[in-house]
Jmol script that loads the backbone (N, CA, C; Angstrom):
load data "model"
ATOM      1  N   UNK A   1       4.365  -0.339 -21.614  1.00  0.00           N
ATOM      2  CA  UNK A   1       3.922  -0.807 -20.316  1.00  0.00           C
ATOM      3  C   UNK A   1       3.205   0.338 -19.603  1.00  0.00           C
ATOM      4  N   UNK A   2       2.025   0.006 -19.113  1.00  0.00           N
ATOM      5  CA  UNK A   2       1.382   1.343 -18.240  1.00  0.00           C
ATOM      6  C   UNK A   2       1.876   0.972 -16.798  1.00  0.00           C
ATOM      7  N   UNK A   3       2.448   1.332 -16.445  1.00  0.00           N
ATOM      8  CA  UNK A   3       3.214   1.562 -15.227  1.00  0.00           C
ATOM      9  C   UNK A   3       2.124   2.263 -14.206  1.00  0.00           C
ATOM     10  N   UNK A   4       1.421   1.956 -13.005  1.00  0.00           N
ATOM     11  CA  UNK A   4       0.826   2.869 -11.954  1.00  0.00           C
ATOM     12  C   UNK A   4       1.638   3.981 -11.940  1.00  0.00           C
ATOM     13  N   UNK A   5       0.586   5.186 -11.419  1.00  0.00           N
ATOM     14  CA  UNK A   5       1.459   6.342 -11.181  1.00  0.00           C
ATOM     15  C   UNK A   5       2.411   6.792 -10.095  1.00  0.00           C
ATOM     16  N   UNK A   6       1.761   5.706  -9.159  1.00  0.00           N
ATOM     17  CA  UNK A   6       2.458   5.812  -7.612  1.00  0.00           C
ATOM     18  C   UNK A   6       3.963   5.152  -7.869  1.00  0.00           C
ATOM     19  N   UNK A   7       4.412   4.069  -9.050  1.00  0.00           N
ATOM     20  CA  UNK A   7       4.870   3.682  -9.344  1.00  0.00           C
ATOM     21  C   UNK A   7       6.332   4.291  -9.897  1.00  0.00           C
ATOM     22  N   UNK A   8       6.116   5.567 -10.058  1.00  0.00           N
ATOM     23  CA  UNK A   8       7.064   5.973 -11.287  1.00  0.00           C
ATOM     24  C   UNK A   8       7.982   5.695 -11.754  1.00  0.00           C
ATOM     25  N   UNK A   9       9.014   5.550 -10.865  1.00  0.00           N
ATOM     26  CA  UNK A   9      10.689   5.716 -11.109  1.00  0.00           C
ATOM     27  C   UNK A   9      10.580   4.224 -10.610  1.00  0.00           C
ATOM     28  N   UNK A  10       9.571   2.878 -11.310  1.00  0.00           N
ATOM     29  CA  UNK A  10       9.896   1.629 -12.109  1.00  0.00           C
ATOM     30  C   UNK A  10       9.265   1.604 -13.185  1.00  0.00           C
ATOM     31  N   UNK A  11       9.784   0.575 -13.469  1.00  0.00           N
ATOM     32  CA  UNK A  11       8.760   0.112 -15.159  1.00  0.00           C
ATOM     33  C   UNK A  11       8.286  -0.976 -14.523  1.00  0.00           C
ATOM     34  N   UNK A  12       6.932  -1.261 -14.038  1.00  0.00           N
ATOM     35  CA  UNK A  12       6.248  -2.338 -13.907  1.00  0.00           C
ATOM     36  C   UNK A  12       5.011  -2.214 -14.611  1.00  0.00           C
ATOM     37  N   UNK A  13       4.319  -3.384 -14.688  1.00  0.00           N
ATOM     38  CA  UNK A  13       2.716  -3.497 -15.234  1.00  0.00           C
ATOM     39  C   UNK A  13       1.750  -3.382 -14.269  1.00  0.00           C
ATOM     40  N   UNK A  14       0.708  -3.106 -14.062  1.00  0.00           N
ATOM     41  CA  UNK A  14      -0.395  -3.533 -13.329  1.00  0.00           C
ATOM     42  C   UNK A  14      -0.484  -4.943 -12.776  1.00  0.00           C
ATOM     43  N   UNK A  15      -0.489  -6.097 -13.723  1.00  0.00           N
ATOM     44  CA  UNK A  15      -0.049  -7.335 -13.578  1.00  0.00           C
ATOM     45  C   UNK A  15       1.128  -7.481 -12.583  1.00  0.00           C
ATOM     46  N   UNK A  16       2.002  -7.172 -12.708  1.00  0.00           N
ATOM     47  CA  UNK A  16       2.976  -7.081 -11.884  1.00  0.00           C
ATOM     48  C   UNK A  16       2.756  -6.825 -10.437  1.00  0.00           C
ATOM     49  N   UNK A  17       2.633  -5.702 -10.418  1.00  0.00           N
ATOM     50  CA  UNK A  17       2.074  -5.095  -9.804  1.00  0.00           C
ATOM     51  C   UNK A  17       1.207  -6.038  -8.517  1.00  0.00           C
ATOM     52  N   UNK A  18       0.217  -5.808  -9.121  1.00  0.00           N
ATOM     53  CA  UNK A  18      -1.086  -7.491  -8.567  1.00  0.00           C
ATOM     54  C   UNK A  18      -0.167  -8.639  -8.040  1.00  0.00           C
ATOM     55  N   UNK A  19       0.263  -9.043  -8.755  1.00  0.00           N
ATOM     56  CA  UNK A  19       1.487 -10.768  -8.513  1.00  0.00           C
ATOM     57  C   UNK A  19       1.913 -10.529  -7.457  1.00  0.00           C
ATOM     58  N   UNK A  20       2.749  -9.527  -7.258  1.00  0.00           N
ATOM     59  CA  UNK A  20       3.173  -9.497  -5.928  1.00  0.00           C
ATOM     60  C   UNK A  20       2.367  -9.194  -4.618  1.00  0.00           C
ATOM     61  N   UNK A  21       1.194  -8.410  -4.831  1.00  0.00           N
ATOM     62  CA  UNK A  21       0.352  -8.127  -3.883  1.00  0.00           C
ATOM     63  C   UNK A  21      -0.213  -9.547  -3.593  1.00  0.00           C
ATOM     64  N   UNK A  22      -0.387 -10.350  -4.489  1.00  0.00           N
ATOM     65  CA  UNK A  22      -0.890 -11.804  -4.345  1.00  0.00           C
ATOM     66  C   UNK A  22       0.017 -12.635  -3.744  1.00  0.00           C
ATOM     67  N   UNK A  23       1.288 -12.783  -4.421  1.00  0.00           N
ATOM     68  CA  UNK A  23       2.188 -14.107  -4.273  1.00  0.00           C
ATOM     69  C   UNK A  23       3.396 -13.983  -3.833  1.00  0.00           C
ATOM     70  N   UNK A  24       3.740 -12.488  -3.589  1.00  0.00           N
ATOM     71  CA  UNK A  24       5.109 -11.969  -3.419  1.00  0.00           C
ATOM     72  C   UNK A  24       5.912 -12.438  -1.565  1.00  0.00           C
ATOM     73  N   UNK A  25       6.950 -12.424  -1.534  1.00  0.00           N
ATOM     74  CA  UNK A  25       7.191 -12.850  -0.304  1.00  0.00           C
ATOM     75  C   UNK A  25       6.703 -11.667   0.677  1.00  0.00           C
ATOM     76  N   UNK A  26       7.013 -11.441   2.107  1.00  0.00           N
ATOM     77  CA  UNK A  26       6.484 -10.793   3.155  1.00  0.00           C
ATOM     78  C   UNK A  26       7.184  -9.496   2.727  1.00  0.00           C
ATOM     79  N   UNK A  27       8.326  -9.468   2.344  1.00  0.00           N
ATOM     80  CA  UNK A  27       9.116  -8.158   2.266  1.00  0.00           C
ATOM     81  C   UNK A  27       8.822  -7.488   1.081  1.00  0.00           C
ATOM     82  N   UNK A  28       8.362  -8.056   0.011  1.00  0.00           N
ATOM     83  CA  UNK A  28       7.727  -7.432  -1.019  1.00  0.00           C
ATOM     84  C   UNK A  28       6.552  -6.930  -0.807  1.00  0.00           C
ATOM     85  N   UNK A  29       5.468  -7.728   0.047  1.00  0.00           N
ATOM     86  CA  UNK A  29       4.183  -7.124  -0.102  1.00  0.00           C
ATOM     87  C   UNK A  29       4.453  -5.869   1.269  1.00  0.00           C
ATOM     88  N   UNK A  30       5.121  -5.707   2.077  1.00  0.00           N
ATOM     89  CA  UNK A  30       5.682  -4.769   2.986  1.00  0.00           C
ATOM     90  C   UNK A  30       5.859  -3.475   2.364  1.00  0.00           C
ATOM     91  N   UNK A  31       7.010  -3.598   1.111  1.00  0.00           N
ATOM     92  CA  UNK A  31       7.565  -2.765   0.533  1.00  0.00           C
ATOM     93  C   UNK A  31       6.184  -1.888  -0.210  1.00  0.00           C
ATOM     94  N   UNK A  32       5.992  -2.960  -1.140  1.00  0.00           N
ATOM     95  CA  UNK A  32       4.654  -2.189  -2.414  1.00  0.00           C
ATOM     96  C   UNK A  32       3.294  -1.926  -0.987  1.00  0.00           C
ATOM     97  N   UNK A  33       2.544  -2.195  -0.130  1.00  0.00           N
ATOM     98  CA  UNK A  33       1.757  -1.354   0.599  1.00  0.00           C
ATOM     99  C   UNK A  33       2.487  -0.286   0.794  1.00  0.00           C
ATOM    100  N   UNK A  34       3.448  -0.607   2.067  1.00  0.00           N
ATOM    101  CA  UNK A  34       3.807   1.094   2.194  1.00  0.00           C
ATOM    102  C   UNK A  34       4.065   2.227   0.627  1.00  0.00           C
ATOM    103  N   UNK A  35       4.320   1.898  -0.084  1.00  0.00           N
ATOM    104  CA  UNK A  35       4.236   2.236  -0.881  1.00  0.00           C
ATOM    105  C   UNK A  35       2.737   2.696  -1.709  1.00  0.00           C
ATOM    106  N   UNK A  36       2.235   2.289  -1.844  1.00  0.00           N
ATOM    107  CA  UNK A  36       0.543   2.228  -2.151  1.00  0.00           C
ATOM    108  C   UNK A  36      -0.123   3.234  -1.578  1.00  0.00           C
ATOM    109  N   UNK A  37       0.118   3.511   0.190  1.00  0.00           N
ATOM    110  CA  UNK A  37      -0.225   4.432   1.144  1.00  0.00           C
ATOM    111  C   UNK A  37       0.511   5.154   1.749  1.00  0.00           C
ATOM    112  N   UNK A  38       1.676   5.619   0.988  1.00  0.00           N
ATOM    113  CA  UNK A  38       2.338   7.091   0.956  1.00  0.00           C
ATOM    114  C   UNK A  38       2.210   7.322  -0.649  1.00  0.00           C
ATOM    115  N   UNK A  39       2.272   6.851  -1.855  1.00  0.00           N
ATOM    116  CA  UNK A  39       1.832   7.624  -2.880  1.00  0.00           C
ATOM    117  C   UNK A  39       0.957   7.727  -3.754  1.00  0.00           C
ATOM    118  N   UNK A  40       0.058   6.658  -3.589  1.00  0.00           N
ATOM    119  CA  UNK A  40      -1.421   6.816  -3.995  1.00  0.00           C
ATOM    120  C   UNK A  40      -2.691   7.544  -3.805  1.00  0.00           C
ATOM    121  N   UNK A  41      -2.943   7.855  -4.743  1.00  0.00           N
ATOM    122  CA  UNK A  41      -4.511   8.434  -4.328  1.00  0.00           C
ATOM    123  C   UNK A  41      -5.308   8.094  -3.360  1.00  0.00           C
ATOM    124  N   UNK A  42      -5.733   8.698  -2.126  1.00  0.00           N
ATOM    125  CA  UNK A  42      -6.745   7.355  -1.277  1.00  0.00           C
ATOM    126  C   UNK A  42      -7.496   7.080  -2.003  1.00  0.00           C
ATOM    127  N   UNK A  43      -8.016   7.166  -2.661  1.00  0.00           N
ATOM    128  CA  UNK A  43      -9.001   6.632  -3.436  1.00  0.00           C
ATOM    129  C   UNK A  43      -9.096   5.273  -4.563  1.00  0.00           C
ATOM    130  N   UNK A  44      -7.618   5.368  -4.532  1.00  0.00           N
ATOM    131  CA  UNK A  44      -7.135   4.064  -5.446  1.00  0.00           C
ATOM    132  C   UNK A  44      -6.358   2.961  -4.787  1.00  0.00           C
ATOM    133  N   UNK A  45      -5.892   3.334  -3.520  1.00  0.00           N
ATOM    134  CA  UNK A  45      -5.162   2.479  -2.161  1.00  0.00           C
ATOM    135  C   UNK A  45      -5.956   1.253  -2.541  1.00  0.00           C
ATOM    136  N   UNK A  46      -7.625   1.572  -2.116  1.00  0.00           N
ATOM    137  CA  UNK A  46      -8.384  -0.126  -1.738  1.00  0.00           C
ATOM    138  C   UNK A  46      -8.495  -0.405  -3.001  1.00  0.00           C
ATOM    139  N   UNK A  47      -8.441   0.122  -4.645  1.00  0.00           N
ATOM    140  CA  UNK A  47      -8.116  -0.814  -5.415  1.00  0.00           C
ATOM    141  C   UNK A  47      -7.183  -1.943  -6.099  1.00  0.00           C
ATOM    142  N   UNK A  48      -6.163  -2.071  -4.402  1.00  0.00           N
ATOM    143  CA  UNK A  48      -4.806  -2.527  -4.521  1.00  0.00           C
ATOM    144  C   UNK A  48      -4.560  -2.989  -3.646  1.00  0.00           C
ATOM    145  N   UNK A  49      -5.535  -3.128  -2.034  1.00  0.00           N
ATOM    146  CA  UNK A  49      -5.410  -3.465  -0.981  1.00  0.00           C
ATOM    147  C   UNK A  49      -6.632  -3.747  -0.354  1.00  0.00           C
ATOM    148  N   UNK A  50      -6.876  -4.686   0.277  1.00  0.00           N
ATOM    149  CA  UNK A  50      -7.944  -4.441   1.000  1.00  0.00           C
ATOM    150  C   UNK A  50      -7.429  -3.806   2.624  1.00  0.00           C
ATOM    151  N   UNK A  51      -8.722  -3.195   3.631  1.00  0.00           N
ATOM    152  CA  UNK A  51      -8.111  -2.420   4.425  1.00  0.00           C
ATOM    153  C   UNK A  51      -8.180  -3.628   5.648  1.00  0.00           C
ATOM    154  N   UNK A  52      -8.757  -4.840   5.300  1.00  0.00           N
ATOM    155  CA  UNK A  52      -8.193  -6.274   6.262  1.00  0.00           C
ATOM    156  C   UNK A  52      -6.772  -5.987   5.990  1.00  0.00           C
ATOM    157  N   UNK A  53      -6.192  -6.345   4.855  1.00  0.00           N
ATOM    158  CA  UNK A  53      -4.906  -6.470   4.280  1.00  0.00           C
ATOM    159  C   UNK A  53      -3.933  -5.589   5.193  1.00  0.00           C
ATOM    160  N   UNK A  54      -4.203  -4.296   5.171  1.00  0.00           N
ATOM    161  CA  UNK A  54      -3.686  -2.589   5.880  1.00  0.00           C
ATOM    162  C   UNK A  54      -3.359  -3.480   6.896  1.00  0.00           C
ATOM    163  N   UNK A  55      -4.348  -3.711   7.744  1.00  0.00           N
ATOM    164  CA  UNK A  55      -4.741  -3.426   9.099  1.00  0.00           C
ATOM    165  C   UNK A  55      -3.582  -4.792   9.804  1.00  0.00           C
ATOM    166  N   UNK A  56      -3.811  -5.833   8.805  1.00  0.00           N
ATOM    167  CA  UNK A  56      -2.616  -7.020   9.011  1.00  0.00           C
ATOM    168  C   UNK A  56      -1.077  -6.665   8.831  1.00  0.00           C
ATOM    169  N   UNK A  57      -0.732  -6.002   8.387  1.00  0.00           N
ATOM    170  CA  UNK A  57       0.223  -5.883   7.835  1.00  0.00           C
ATOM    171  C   UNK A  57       1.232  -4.359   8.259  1.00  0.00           C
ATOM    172  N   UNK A  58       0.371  -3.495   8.750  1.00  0.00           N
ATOM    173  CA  UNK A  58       0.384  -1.680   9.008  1.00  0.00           C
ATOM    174  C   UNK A  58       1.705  -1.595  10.096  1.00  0.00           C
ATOM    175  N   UNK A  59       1.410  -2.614  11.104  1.00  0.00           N
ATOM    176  CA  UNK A  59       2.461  -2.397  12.195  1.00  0.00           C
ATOM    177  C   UNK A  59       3.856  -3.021  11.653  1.00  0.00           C
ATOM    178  N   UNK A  60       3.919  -3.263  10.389  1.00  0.00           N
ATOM    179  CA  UNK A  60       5.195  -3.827  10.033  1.00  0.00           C
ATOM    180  C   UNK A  60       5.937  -2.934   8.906  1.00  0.00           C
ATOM    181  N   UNK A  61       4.928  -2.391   8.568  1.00  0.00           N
ATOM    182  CA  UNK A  61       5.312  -0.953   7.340  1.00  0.00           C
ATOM    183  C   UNK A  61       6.282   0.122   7.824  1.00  0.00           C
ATOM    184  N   UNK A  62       7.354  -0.439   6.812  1.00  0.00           N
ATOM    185  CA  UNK A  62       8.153   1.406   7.349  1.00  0.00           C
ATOM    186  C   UNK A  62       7.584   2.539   6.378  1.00  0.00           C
ATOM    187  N   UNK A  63       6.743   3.473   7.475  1.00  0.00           N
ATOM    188  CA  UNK A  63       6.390   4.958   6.649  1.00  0.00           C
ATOM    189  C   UNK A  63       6.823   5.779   7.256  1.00  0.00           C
ATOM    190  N   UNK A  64       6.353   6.721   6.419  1.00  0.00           N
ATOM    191  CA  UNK A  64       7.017   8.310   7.044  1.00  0.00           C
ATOM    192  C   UNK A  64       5.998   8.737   7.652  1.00  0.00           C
ATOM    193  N   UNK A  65       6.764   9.233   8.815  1.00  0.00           N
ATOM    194  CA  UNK A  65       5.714   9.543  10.384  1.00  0.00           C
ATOM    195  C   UNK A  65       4.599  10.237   9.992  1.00  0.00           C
ATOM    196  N   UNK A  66       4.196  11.221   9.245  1.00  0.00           N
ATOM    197  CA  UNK A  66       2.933  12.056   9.100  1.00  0.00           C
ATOM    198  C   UNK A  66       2.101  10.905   8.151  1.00  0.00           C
ATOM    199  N   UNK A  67       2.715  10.279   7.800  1.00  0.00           N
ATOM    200  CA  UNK A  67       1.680   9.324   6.499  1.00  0.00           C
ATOM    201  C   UNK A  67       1.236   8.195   7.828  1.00  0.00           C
ATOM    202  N   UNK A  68       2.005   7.403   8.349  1.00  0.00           N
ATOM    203  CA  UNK A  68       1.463   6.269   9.850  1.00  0.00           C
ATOM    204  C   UNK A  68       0.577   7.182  10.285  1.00  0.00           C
ATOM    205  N   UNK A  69       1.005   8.500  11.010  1.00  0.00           N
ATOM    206  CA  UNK A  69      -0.102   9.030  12.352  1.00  0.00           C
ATOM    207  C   UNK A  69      -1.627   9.077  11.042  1.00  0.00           C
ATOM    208  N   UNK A  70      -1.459  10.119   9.703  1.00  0.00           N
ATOM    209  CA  UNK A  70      -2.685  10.054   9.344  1.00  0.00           C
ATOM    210  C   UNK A  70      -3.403   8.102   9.025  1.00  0.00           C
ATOM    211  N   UNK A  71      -2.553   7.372   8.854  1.00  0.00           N
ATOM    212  CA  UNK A  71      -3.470   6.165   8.751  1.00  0.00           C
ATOM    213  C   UNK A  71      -4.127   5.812  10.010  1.00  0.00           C
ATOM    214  N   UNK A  72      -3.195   6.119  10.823  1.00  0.00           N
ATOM    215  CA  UNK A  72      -3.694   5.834  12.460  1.00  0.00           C
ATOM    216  C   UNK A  72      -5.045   6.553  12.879  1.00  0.00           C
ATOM    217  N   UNK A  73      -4.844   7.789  12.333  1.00  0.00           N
ATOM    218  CA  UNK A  73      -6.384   8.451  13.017  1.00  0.00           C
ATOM    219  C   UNK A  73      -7.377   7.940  11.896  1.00  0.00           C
ATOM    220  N   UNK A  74      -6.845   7.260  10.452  1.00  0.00           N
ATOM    221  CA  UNK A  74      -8.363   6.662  10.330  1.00  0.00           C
ATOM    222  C   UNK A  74      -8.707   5.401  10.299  1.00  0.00           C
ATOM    223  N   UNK A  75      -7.715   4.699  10.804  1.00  0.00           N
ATOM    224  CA  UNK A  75      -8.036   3.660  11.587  1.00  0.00           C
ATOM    225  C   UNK A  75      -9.290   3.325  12.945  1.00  0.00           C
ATOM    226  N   UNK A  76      -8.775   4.600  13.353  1.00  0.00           N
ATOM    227  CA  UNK A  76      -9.803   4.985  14.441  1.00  0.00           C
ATOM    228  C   UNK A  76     -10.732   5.851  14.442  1.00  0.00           C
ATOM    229  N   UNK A  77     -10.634   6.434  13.622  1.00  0.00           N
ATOM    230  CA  UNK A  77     -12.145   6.949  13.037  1.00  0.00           C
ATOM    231  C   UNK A  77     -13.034   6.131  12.369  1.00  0.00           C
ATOM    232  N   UNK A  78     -12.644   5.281  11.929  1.00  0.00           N
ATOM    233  CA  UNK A  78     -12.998   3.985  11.307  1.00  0.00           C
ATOM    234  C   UNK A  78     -13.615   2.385  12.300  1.00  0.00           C
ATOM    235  N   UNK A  79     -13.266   3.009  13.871  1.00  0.00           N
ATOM    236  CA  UNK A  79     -13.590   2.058  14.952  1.00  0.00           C
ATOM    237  C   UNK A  79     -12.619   1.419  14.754  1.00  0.00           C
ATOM    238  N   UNK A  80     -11.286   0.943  14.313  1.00  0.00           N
ATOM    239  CA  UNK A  80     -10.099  -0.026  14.599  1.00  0.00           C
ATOM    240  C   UNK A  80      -9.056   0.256  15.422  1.00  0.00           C
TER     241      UNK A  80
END
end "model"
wireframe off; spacefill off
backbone 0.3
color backbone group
């Protein structure tokens, strides 16, 4: 199984992965964003999210305070 790297300490698929970003209940897709945007590459975040998606969903994410404030300033560097 290629497991994402942000992923580590599970064994999931990519597929997997996806399903839930698609079909998963509210607390799953909660869980795997915050997740996505505290250990992903930025650069690989929007291949797993769109930043509509973020932006719906951001005020409900539990992160760790330096990871929120940096999404926050580019939120708004971003005009949002």
């Amino acid at each position: 199984m290629n497991t994402p790297y942000f992923l580590w300490d599970y064994d999931w698929s990519e597929s997997k992965l996806r399903r839930i970003l698609k079909k998963g209940d509210e607390y799953q897709k909660r869980w795997l964003i915050a997740r996505i945007l505290e250990s992903a590459k930025f650069d690989d975040v929007f291949k797993y999210v769109s930043l509509k998606e973020i932006l719906e969903i951001f005020p409900r994410l539990k992160l760790k305070p330096p990871i929120r404030e940096a999404w926050e300033r580019a939120f708004k560097a971003w005009g949002y």
